[in-house]
C-alpha positions as a LaTeX table, in Angstrom:
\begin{tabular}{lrrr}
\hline
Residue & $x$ (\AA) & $y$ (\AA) & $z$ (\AA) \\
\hline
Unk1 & 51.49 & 36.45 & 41.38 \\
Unk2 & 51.59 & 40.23 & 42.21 \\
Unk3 & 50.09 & 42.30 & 40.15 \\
Unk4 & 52.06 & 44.69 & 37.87 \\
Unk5 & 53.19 & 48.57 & 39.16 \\
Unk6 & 53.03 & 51.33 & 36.99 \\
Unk7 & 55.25 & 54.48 & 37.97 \\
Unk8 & 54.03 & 57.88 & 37.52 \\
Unk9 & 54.46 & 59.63 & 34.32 \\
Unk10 & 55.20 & 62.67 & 36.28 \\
Unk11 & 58.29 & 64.92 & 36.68 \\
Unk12 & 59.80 & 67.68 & 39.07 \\
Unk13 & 62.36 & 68.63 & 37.04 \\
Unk14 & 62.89 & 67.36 & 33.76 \\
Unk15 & 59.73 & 68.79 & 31.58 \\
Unk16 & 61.36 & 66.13 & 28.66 \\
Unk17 & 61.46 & 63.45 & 31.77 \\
Unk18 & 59.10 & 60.90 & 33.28 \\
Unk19 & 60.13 & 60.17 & 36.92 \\
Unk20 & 59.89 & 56.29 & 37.58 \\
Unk21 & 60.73 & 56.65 & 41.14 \\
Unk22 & 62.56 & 59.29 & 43.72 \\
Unk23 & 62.37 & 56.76 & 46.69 \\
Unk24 & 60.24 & 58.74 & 48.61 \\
Unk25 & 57.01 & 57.77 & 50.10 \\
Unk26 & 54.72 & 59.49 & 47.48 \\
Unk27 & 56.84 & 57.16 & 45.29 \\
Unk28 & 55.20 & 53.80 & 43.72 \\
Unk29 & 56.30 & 51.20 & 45.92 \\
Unk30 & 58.30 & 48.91 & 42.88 \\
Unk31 & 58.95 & 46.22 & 45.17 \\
Unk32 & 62.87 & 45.64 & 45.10 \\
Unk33 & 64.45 & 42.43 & 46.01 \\
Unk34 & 67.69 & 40.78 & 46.43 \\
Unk35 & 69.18 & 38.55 & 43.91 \\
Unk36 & 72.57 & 37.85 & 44.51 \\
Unk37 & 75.15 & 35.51 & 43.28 \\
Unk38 & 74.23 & 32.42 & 46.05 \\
Unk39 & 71.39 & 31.67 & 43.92 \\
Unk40 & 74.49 & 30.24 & 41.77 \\
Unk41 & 77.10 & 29.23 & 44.78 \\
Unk42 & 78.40 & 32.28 & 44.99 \\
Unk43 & 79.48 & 34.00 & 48.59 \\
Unk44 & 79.44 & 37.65 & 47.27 \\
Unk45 & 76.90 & 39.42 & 49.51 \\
Unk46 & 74.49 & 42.38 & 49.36 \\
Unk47 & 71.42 & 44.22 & 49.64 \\
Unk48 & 69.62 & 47.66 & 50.30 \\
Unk49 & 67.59 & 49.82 & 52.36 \\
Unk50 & 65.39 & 52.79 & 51.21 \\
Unk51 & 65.97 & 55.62 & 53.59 \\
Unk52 & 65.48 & 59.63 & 53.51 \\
Unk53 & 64.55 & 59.52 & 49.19 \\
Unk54 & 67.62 & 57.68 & 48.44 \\
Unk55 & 68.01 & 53.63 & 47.53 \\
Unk56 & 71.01 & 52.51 & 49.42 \\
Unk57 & 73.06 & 49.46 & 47.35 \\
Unk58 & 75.47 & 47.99 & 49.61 \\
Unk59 & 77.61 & 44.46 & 50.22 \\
Unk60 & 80.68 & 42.89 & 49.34 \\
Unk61 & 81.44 & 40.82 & 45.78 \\
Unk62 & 83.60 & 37.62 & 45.64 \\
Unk63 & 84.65 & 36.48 & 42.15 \\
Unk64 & 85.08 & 33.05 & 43.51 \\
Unk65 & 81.50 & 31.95 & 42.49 \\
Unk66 & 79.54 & 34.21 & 40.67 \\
Unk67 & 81.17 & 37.89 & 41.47 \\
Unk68 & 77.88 & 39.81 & 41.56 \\
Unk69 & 74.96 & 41.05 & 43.48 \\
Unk70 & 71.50 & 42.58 & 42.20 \\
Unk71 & 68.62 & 44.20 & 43.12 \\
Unk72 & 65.43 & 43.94 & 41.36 \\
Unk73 & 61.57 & 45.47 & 41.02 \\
Unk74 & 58.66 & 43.36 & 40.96 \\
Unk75 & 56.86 & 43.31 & 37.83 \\
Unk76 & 56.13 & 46.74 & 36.19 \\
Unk77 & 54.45 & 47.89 & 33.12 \\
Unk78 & 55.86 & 50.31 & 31.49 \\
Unk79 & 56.30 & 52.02 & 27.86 \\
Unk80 & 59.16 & 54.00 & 27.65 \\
Unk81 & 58.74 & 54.27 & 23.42 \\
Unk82 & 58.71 & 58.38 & 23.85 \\
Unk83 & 62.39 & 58.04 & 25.84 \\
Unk84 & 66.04 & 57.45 & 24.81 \\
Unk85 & 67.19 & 56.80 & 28.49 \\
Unk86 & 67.58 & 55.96 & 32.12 \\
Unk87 & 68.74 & 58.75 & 33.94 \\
Unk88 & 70.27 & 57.97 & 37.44 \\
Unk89 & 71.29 & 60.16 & 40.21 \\
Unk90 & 73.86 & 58.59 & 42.11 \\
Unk91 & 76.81 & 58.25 & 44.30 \\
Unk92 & 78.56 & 55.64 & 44.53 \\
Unk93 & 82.52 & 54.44 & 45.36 \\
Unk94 & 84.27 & 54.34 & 41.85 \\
Unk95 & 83.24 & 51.51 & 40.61 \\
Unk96 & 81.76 & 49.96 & 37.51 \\
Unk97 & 77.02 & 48.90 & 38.33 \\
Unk98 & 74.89 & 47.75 & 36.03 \\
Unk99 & 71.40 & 48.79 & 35.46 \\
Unk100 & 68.99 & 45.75 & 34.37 \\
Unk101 & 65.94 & 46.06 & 32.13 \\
Unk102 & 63.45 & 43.25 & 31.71 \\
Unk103 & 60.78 & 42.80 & 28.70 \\
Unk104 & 58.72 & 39.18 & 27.59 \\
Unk105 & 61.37 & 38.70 & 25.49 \\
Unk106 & 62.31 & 34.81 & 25.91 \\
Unk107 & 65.48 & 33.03 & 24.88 \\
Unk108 & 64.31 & 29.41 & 24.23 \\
Unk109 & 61.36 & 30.04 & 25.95 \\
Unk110 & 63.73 & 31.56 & 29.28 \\
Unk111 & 63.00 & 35.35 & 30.14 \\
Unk112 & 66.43 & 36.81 & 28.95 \\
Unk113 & 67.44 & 40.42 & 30.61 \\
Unk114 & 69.05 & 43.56 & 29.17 \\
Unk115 & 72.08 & 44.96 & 30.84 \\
Unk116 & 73.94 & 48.25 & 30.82 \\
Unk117 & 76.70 & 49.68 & 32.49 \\
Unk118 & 77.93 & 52.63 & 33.78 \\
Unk119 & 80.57 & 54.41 & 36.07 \\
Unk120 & 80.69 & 56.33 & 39.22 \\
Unk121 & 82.40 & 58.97 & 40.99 \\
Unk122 & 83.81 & 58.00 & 44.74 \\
Unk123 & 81.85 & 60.19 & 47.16 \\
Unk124 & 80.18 & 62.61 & 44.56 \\
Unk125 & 76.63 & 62.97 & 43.85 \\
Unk126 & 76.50 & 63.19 & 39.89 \\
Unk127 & 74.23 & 62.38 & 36.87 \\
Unk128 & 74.23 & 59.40 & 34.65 \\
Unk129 & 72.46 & 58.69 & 31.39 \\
Unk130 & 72.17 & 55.02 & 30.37 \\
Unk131 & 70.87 & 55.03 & 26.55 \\
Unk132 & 68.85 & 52.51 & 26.10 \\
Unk133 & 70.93 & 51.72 & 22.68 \\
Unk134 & 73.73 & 50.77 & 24.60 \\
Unk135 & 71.65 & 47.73 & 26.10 \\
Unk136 & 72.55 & 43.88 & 25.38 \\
Unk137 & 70.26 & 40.88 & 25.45 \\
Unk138 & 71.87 & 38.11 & 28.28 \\
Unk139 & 70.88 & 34.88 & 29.34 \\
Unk140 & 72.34 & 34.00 & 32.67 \\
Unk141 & 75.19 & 36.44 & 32.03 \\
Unk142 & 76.25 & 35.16 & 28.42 \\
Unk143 & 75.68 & 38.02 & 25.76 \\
Unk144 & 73.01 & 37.10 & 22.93 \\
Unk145 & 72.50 & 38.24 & 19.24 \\
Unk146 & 69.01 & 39.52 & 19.89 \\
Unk147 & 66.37 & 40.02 & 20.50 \\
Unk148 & 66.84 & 43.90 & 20.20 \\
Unk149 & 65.14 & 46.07 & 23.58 \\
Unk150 & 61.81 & 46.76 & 23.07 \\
Unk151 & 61.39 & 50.10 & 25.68 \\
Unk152 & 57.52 & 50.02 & 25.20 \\
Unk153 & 57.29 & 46.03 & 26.93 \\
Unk154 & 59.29 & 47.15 & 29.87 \\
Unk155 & 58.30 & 44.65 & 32.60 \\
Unk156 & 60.94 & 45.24 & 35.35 \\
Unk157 & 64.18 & 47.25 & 36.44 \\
Unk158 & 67.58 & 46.55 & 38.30 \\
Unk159 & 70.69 & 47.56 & 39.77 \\
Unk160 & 73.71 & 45.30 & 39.87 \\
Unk161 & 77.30 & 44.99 & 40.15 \\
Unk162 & 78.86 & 42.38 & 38.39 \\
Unk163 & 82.46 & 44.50 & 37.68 \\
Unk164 & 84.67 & 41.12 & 38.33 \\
Unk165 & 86.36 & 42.52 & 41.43 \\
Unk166 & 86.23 & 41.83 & 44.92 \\
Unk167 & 85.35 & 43.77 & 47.86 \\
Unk168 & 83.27 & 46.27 & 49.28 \\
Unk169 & 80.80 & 48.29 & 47.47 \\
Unk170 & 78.29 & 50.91 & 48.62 \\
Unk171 & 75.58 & 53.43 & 45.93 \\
Unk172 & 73.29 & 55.38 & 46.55 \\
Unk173 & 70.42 & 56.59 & 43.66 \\
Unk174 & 68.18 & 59.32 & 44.77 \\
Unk175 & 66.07 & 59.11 & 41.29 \\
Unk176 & 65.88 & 57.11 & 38.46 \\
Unk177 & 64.26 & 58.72 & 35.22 \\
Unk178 & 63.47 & 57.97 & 31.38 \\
Unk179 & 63.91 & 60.75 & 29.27 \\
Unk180 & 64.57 & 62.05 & 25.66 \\
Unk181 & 68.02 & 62.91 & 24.12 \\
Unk182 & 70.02 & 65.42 & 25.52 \\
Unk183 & 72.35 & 67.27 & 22.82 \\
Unk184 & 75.79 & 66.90 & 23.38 \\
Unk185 & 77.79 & 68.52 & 25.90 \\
Unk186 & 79.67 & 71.75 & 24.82 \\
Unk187 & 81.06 & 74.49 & 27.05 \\
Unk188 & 79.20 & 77.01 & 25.20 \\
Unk189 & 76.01 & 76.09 & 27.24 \\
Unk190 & 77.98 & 77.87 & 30.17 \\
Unk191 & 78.75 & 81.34 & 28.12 \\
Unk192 & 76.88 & 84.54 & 29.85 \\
Unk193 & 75.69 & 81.84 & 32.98 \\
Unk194 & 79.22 & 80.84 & 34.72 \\
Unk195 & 82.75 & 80.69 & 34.52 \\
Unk196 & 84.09 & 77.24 & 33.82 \\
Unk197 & 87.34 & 75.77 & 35.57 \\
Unk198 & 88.30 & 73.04 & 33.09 \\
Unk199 & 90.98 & 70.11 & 34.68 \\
Unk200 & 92.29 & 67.30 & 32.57 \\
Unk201 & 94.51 & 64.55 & 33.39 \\
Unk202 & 94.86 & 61.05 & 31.95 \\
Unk203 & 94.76 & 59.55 & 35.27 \\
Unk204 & 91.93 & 60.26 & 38.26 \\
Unk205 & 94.94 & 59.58 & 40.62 \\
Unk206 & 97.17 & 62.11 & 38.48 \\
Unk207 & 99.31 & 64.14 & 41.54 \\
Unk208 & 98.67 & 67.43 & 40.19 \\
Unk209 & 94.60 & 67.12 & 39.52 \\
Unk210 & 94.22 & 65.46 & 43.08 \\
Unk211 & 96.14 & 69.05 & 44.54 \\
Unk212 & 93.58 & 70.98 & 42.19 \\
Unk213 & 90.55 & 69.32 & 43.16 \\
Unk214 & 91.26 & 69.42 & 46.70 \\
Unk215 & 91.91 & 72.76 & 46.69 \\
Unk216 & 88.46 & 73.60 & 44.78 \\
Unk217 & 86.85 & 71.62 & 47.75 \\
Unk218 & 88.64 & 73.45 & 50.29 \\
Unk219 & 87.46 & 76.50 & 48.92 \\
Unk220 & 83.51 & 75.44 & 48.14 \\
Unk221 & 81.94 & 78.64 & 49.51 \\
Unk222 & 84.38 & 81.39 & 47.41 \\
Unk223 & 83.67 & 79.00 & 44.36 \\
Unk224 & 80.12 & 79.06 & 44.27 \\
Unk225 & 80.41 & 82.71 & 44.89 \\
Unk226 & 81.72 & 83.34 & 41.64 \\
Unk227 & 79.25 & 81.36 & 39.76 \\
Unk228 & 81.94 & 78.98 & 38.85 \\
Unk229 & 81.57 & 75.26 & 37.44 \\
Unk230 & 83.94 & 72.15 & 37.43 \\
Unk231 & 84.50 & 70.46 & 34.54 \\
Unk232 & 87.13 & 67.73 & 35.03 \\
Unk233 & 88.50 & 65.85 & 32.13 \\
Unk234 & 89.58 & 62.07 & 32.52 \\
Unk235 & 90.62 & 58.91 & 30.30 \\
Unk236 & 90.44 & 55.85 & 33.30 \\
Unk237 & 87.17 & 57.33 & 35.31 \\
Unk238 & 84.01 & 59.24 & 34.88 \\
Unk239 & 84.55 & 62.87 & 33.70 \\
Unk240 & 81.96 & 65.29 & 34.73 \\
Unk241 & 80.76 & 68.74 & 34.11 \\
Unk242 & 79.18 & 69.86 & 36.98 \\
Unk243 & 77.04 & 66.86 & 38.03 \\
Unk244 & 76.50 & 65.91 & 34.35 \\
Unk245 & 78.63 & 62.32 & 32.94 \\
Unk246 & 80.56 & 62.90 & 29.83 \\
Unk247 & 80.96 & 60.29 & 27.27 \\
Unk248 & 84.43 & 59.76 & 25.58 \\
Unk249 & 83.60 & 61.76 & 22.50 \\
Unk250 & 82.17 & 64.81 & 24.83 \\
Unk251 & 85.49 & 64.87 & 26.40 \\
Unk252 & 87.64 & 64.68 & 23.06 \\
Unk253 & 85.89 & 67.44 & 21.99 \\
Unk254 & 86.07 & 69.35 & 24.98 \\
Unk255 & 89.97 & 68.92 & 24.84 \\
Unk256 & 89.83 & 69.54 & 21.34 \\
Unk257 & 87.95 & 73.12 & 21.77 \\
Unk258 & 90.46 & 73.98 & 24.39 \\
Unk259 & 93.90 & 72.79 & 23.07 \\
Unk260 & 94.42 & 70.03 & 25.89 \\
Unk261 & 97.04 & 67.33 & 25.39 \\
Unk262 & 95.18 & 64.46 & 26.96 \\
Unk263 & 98.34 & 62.69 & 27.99 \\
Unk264 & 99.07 & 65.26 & 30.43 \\
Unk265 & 97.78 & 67.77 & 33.17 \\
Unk266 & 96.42 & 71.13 & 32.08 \\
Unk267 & 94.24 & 73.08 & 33.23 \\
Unk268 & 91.70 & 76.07 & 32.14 \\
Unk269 & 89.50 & 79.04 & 33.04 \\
Unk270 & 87.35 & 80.52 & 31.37 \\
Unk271 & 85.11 & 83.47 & 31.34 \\
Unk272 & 81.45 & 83.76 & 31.51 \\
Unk273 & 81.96 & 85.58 & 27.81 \\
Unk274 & 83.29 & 82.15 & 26.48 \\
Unk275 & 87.19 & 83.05 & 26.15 \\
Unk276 & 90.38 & 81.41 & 28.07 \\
Unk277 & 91.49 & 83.76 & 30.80 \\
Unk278 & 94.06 & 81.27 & 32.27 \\
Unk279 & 96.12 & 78.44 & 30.82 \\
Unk280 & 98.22 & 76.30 & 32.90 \\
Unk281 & 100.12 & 72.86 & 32.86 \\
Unk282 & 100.38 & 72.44 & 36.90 \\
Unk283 & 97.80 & 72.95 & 39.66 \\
Unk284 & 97.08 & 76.64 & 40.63 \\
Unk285 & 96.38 & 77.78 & 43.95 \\
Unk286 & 92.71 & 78.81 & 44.10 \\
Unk287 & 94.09 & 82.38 & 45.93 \\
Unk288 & 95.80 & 82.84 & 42.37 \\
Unk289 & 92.48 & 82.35 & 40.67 \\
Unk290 & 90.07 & 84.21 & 42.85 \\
Unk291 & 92.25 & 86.92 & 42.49 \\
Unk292 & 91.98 & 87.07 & 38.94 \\
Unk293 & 88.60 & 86.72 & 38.85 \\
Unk294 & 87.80 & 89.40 & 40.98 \\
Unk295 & 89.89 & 91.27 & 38.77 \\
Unk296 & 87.61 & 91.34 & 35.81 \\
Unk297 & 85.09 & 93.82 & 35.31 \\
Unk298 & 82.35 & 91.55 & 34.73 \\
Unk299 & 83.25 & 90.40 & 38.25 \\
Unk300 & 83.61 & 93.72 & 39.89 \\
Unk301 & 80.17 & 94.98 & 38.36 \\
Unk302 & 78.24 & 91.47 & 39.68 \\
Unk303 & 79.95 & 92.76 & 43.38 \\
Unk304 & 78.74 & 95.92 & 43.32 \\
Unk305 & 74.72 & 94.76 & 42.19 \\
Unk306 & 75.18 & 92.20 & 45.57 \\
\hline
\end{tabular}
């Protein structure tokens, strides 16, 4: 039997953090492994390669048999008591993973496994926090009453996708971290620091918010040039703020502060001194915006310091 890892309890840049691994090759080797759904009959198909810091999930599902593939460490030791939860950096294609926690725990006397899952953004590198409250006891994929997690017998990790949907799927995860609460999301954290551009539609594929993104990405470089921050607002897919995941209350609120209907488009900027300089219900060009920025004195004293 191979003997147990134990993952640094260091961090780059989360003080609050402990870094379990980055993927790099001053990182533990955790010894990841395939599982997937042929263990079972299943034809789904996957697997990974680490390359350049990043863990590279790829394959194909098929529901006809089983539905999922998995990844998983070798056996760890860890006590994550002092944490609240797994932090991921990832991209990924959209759709719905699952990370996989592991303890002694035993289910008539069968190691049982603790699943979580989470959403992703198609083609954007973003951050996800997995609380370990949110965490259920399985036994071969059926849900169980208990036993609760117990985050100080952690004896393995992994990364599935069991979403009940065929096809392709590819993620990457350039870090995975425990670490302590984070206070909830509000927009004053930007105030003095950057001006927010707030989106909200019901719908990721809402006409109007696909124009306005696209027009933020075709304009990257004049963005970042006026300290500016995306929030976008969604009901059917991961909302984000910045690279930060927002939960369903974080975005009520959010809407709330700012007077959003969430049933339709709208759309918000506001000022690095916290108020609403522009209120709209239809994309704007980003010309129109730029333009107003540069407009405001804060603005025009921040170009003449440069």
């Amino acid at each position: 039997m191979a003997s147990a890892a134990t993952p640094a309890a260091t961090g780059d840049d989360a003080p609050d953090g402990r870094l379990l691994t980055d993927f790099t090759a001053a990182s533990a080797d955790l010894g990841w492994y395939v599982v997937n759904d042929n263990v079972m009959g299943g034809r789904s198909e996957g697997g990974f390669e680490r390359q350049a810091g990043e863990l590279h999930f790829s394959g194909r599902t098929n529901t006809r048999g089983g539905g999922f593939s998995s990844i998983r460490t070798e056996t760890l030791q860890l006590d994550l008591s002092q944490y609240a939860a797994i932090r991921l950096r990832v991209r990924g294609d959209g759709r719905r993973y699952t990370w996989r926690l592991t303890t002694d725990a035993r289910h008539f006397g069968r190691p049982i496994a603790y699943w979580a899952d989470f959403d992703t953004v198609a083609g954007v590198w973003h951050t996800v926090d997995v609380p370990f409250s949110r965490f259920v006891p399985r036994f071969r994929g059926a849900e169980l009453d208990g036993p609760p997690l117990d985050v100080s017998d952690i004896t393995g990790m992994g990364l599935m996708i069991y979403d009940k949907r065929d096809g392709p799927f590819e993620l990457r995860v350039a870090s995975v971290r425990a670490v302590a609460d984070q206070p909830p999301f509000s927009l004053d954290r930007y105030r003095w620091q950057k001006r927010v551009l707030v989106v909200s539609a019901p719908r990721h594929d809402d006409r109007q918010l696909r124009d306005q993104l696209d027009a933020v990405s075709a304009t990257r470089e004049a963005f970042g040039e006026r300290d500016m921050v995306l929030v976008v607002l969604l009901d059917d897919a991961v909302s984000t703020a910045g690279d930060r995941a927002l939960t369903g209350d974080e975005v009520a609120a959010a809407r709330d502060d700012l007077d959003i209907r969430p049933e339709a488009f709208a759309l918000r900027l506001i000022g690095k001194d916290g108020t609403v300089k522009l209120s709209r219900a239809q994309a704007v060009p980003m010309a129109e915006i730029y333009t107003l920025i540069d407009g405001m004195p804060m603005r025009q004293r921040e170009m003449q310091d440069r």
